[in-house]
C-alpha positions, 0 to 999 in steps of 0.5 A, spaced: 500 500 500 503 505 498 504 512 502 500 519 500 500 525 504 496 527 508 494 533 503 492 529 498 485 529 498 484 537 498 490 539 493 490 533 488 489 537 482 497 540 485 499 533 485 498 531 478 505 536 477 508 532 482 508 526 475 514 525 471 513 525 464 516 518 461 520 517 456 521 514 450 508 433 462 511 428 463 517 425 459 516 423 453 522 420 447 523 419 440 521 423 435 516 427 439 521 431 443 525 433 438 518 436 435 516 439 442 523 442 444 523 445 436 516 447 437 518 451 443 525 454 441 522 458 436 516 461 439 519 463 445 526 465 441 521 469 437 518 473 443 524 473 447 526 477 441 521 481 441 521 483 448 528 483 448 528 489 443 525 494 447 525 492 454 531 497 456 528 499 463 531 505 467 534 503 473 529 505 479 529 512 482 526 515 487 519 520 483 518 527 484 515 529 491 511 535 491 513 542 494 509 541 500 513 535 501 517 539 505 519 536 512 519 543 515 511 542 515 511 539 523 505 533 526 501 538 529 501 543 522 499 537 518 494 535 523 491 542 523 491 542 515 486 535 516 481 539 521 480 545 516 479 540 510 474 537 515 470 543 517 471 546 509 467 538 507 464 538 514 459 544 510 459 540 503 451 540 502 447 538 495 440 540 495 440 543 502 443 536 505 450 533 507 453 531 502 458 524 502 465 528 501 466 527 508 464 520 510 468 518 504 475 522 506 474 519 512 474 512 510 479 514 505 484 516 511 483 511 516 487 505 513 493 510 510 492 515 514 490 514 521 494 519 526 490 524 521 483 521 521 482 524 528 483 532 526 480 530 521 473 527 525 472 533 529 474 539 523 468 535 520 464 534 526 464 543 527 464 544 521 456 539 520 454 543 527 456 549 524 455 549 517 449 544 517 445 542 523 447 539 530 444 533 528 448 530 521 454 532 526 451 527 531 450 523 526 458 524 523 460 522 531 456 515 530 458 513 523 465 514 525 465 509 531 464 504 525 469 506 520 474 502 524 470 496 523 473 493 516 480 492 517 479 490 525 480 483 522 482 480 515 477 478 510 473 484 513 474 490 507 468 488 504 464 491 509 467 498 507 462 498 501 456 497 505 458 502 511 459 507 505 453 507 502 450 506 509 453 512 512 451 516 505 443 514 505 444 516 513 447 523 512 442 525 506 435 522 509 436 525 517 431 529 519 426 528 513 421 524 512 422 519 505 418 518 500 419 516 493 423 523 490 427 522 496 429 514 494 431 516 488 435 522 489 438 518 495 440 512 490 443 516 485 448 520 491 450 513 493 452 510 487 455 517 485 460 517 492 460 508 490 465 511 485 467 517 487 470 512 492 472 507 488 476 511 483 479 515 489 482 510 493 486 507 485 487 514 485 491 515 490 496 509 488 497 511 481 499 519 483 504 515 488 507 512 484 508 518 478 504 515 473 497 518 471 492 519 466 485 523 464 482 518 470 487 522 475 485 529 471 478 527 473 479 525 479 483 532 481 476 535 478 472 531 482 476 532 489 476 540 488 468 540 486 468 537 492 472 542 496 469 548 492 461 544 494 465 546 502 466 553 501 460 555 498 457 558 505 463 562 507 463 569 505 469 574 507 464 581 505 463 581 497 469 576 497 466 569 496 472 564 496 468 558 492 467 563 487 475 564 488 478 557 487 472 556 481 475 562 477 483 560 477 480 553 475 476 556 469 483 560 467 487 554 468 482 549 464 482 556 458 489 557 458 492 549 458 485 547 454 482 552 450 475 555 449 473 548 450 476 547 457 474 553 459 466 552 459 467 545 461 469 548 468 465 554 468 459 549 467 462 544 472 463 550 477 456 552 476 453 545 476 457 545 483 454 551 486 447 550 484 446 542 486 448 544 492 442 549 493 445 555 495 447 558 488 443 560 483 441 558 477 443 563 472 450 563 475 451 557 470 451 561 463 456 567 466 460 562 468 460 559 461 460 564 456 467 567 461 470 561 461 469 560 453 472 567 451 478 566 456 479 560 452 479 563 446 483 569 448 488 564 451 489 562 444 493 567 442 497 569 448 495 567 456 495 572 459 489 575 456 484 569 459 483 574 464 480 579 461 476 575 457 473 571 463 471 578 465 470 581 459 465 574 458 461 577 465 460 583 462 457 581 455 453 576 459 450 581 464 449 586 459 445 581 453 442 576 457 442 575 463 444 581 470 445 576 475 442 577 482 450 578 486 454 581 481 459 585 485 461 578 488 462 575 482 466 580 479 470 581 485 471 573 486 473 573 479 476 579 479 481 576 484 481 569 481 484 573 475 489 577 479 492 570 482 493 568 475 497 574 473 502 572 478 504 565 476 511 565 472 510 563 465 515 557 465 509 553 471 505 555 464 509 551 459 510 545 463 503 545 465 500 545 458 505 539 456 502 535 463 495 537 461 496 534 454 500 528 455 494 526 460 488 529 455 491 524 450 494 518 454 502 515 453 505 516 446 507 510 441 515 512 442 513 510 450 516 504 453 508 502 456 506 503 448 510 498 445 509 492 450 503 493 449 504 493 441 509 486 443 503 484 448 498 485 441 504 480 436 505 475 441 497 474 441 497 473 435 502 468 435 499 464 439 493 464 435 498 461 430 497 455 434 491 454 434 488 446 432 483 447 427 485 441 421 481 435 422 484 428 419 481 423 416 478 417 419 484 412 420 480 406 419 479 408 412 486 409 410 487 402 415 483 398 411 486 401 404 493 399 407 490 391 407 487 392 401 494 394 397 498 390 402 494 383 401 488 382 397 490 385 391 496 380 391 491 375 392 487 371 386 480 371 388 481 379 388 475 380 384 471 375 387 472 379 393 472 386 392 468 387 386 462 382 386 462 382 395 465 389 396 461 392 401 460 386 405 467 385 405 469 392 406 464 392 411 468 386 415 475 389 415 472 396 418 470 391 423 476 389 424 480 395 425 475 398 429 477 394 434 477 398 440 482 392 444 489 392 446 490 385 445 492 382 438 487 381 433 485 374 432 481 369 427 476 370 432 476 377 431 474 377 423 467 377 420 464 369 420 462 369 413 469 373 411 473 367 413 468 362 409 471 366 402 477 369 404 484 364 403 489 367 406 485 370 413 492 369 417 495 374 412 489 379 413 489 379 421 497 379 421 496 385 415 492 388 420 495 386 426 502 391 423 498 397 422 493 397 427 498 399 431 503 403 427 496 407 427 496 407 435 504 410 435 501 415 430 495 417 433 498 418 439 504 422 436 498 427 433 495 427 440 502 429 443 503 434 438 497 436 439 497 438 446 504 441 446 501 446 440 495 447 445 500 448 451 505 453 447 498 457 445 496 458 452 503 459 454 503 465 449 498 467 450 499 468 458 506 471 456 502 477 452 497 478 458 503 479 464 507 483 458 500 488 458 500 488 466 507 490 466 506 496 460 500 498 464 505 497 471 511 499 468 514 504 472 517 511 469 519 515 474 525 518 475 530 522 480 529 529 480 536 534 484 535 538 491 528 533 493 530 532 500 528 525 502 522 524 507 524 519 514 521 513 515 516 512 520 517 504 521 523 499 523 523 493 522 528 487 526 527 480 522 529 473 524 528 467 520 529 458 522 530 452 517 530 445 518 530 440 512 526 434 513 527 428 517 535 426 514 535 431 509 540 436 508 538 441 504 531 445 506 526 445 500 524 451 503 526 458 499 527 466 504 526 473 500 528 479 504 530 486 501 529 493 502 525 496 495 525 503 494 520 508 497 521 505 504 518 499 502 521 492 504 519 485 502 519 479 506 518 471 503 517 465 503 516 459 498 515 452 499 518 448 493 514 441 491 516 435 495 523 436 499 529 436 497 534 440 492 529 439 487 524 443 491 529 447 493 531 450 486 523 451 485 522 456 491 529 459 490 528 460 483 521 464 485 524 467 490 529 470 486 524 471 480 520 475 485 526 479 487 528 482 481 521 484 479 520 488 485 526 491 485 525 494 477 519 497 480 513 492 479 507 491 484 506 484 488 501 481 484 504 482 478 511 479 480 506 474 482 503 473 476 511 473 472 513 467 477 507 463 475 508 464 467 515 462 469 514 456 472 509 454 468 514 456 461 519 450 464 516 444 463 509 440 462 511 437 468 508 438 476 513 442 478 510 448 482 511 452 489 508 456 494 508 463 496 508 468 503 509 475 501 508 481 505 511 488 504 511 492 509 512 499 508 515 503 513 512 511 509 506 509 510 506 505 516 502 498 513 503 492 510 500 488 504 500 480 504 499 476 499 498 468 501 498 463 494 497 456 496 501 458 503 500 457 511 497 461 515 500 468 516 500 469 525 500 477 526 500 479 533 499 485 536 498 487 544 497 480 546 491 478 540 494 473 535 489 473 529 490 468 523 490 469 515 489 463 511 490 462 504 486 458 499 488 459 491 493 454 488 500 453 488 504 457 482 505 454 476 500 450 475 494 453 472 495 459 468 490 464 471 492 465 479 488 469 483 491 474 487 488 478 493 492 482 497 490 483 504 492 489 507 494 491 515 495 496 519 503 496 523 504 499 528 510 499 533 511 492 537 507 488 531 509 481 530 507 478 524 509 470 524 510 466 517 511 459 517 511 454 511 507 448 512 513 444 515 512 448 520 505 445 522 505 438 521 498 436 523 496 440 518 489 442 522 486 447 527 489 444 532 496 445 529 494 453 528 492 453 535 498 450 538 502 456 535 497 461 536 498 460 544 505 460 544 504 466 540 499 469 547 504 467 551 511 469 548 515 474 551 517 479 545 525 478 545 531 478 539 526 475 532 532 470 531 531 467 537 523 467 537 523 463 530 528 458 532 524 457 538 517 457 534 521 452 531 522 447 536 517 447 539 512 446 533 517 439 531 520 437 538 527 438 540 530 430 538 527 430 531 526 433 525 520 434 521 517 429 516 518 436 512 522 442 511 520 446 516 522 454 516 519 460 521 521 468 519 519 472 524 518 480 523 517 485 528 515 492 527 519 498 531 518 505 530 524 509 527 530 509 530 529 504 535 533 498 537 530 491 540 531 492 547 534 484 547 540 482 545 539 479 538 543 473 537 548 473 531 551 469 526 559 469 524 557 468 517 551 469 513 546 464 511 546 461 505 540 461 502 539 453 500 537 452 493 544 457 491 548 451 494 545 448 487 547 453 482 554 458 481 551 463 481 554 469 486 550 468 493 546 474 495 547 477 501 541 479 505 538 484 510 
């Protein structure tokens, strides 16, 4: 989950400036495994070769973080920010009712934001009494007892959907009696703050990341009517300053988009204030026909979309309409425009190039747009690979391969197969039709054949021969067959994960003089293997580094089997997973790259779990993602709650589910990732035997928390059945030591299916 600022909810239309522009089966013998190993070679060369070509990914940097980023801005200033955009959504109304803007920042603050969401609550709360009426504030109170209720537990995050439609109904129907206006209108405000919710909480990864597109311009949009929709009820004299952010919106859409853009947001600015109720109506047209002039005028240098903003006011006020409060329009636009005069021109230039590149989406010379041009021909190719040729029956051709073989030979030739065709055509179809494995007989030509044929003997060993030529043939054909339908599944999934990576890829880059923010999270990580019973190599795999942007992976993967060879399955994911996640790519990608791999390298059943879970310390949360994995134990304060998994191993289907679950941290958490080794009775009551050492387990060095979770779950004499491996996470504030002595080791470990390959070892955190 990544990390935002607190701002990012009233100001999202600032952070678009922050987003980088980017640049340019088993084993089989013979014949048949030379076809397949050919058959494959050159498809997968091809698309190698094509991806090869243009994937030149830039090494990973730290994206651009907006000027508010500054450390200079303290806890209790940010908090302070929270509570005035509280009150300024608190009074949000749409047709004299509270509006849903700040129930859904709220739930959008408290599983990202949570030291916020408390400022926030009470700003909103005055701002409701004050701005509205005492009872939706009381209302606010109580809806936000239960905002905590979705991530309390995993598998509980569906509920945040029900809760947001609740609260949303709630807010607009307190205090009024319900009929059947009221049910439609209330219908229409929940399903418009589903998506506006929805679309939001994407929104806030993408601008993380660096990456945007017209859904982010959108998003800024929605995010500022928001925002104006709360400030429509303050007045400073004839300074009204819903009418001041709503004019420099105006001048920004005139001067980046044309006339065009400028009546779209003085429509939409208008539309704001006259669904909220308190605006009036005529205010729409005025708003248009400046924001149109002002586009026109900035076409021609953009300065001069200030004087057409209020040129169109004047025109719209002498030919059509004189709007009940004209000085306030005019002096809130007035000022709008004077604001825009003090902008440099370069802000000006780089703006209009952001604006278009979001308006028009990437390029074709852009990295993402060519993989999705590979993704397209490698589609293509595994269409090349479709079966749709049928052949002919093969009892037919068996029956005219004895025919030339024995009959034509034979001097009763024309007795048979011109005076008796049909019966004995028919009694040789009989024959070869045969379904029985065994060798054909005597007994098994037709009665009245024998009678007149003289040489049956000759007929049944003929048919003998080729019947099973004919089986070796088919079951070669079938063979083709499978591995032709195997390379069109697994192309097409390579051009499917090569489309998820064009739509992930991430394009930011390092910019000079931004000043690195300081993580809120630590982190002190043990980890305990054991291999099976009088094995020495542990099937069992471990992934832990530190990735950019204060994020750090932790992983486990339990190979198929025991062994080296298991061993080489899990440590080939691990390493897979560790090089997509340090060039930039997100958890179910990677995830979903390692079982494309596995599945690429053979037909047969080789496949792997995975437990991984990335913490990041910016944003003080935690992603988890299970495949086919034991149980995850996350302790805190004394509670242990178990996250089970129930998907696939990779490597096995093409398709794997991926469902992250997503936590809170917080300093003193522990979480516990075991393989199944680990629990060998494999039922609740392995779980729970380890939940209640968990209970009762002072926090000490992780290191030696694992190995004592190891050996109480196997016992001290003995080893496991399987390979067993615990890794044990404890979550600390930032700068903070573990107050017990961690036990360390002179060398470090060697990871167990690297004694298996001569590649260099990788030293690990």
């Amino acid at each position: 989950m990544g990390h935002v600022q607190f701002w990012t909810w009233p100001i999202i239309v600032s952070r678009i400036s922050s987003i980088p522009m980017p640049t340019t089966t088993r084993k089989c013998h013979g014949v048949f495994v030379i076809v397949r190993r050919e058959l494959f070679k050159e498809a997968y060369t091809m698309a190698g070769s094509l991806l090869l070509m243009d994937m030149h990914v830039s090494s990973e940097q730290e994206p651009l973080l907006p000027s508010h980023n500054s450390e200079k801005l303290s806890l209790r200033g940010a908090q302070f920010v929270m509570a005035v955009l509280g009150w300024v959504l608190g009074q949000a109304m749409i047709y004299h009712r509270p509006a849903p803007f700040l129930w859904i920042a709220l739930l959008l603050v408290w599983p990202r934001w949570r030291r916020f969401f408390g400022p926030m609550l009470i700003g909103g709360i005055l701002g409701t009494a004050l701005g509205i009426n005492g009872w939706s504030a009381l209302v606010v109170a109580a809806l936000a007892l239960s905002v905590p209720v979705p991530w309390r537990r995993a598998g509980w995050q569906w509920m945040q959907w029900p809760l947001l439609i609740g609260g949303t109904a709630l807010l607009f129907l307190v205090g009024h009696a319900l009929n059947v206006f009221d049910s439609v209108i209330t219908a229409l405000i929940c399903a418009g703050a589903l998506l506006l919710y929805w679309a939001a909480g994407r929104q806030i990864q993408v601008i993380d990341t660096g990456q945007g597109d017209q859904t982010t311009l959108i998003m800024g949009l929605a995010a500022m009517g928001s925002f104006i929709a709360g400030l429509e009820g303050w007045k400073f004299g004839p300074l009204a300053p819903s009418l001041l952010v709503g004019g420099v919106l105006i001048l920004a859409a005139a001067i980046l988009n044309g006339p065009g853009g400028g009546a779209v947001a003085g429509a939409t600015l208008g539309f704001t204030l006259a669904v909220r109720g308190t605006g009036p109506g005529d205010e729409i047209g005025i708003l248009v026909t400046g924001g149109f002039l002002a586009g026109v005028l900035a076409t021609r240098y953009w300065r001069l979309a200030s004087i057409g903003l209020m040129l169109g006011i004047v025109l719209y006020a002498v030919l059509v309409n004189l709007p009940k409060e004209l000085s306030i329009l005019w002096i809130s636009l007035g000022t709008a425009s004077l604001l825009i005069q003090l902008l440099p021109g370069s802000m000006v230039d780089l703006g209009r190039v952001w604006a278009e590149l979001l308006v028009r989406g990437d390029t074709p010379d852009t990295l993402p747009a060519r993989l999705n041009k590979i993704a397209a021909v490698m589609q293509e190719m595994s269409h090349a690979f479709r079966i749709d040729d049928e052949d002919s029956s093969p009892e037919t051709n068996l029956v005219e391969a004895i025919v030339q073989g024995v009959c034509k030979k034979c001097s009763l030739y024309r007795a048979c197969w011109e005076d008796e065709f049909y019966r004995s055509y028919r009694a040789l179809l009989d024959l070869t039709s045969s379904s029985q494995e065994e060798l054909l007989t005597l007994h098994d030509l037709n009665p009245e054949l024998q009678k007149r044929c003289i040489r049956p003997e000759a007929i049944i060993q003929s048919a003998n021969i080729h019947v099973n030529k004919e089986k070796e043939r088919a079951h070669f054909r079938m063979r083709v067959k499978e591995s032709r339908a195997l390379a069109e599944r697994q192309l097409g999934g390579l051009a499917e994960l090569i489309k998820d990576m064009a739509h992930d890829f991430d394009a930011s880059y390092a910019r000079d003089g931004v000043k690195k923010l300081t993580p809120a999270l630590d982190y002190a990580v043990g980890l305990a293997k054991r291999p099976r019973r009088g094995g020495l190599i542990s099937g069992d795999s471990d992934l832990v580094r530190e990735l950019p942007k204060h994020r750090v992976i932790f992983g486990l993967s339990d190979g198929m089997g025991v062994g080296p060879r298991a061993a080489w399955e899990s440590g080939t994911a691990m390493a897979l997973l560790e090089q997509l996640l340090q060039a930039g790519f997100s958890q179910k990608l990677a995830v979903r790259a390692v079982n494309t791999t596995l599945l690429l390298r053979s037909v047969e059943d080789h496949f792997a779990t995975l437990d991984l879970f990335l913490m990041d310390r910016m944003g003080r949360g935690g992603e988890l993602i299970k495949v086919a994995a034991a149980p995850t134990f996350f302790c805190r304060q004394g509670r242990v709650e178990i996250i089970r998994s129930h998907s696939l191993p990779v490597g096995i289907l093409q398709e794997v589910p991926v469902d992250p679950i997503y936590h809170t941290l917080e300093p003193g958490d522990i979480v516990v990732m075991v393989t199944d080794g680990t629990l060998e009775i494999q039922d609740a009551a392995a779980e729970e035997k380890l939940r209640r050492l968990l209970e009762e387990m002072p926090v000490v060095a992780p290191q030696v928390m694992a190995e004592t979770i190891l050996s109480y779950m196997l016992g001290h004499d003995q080893d496991g059945r399987d390979d067993a491996a615990v890794m044990v996470i404890q979550v600390l504030a930032h700068g903070q030591k573990p107050k017990t002595m961690e036990v360390t080791e002179p060398d470090p470990p060697i990871v167990e299916w690297q004694r298996l390959t001569p590649r260099p070892l990788r030293h690990m955190r």
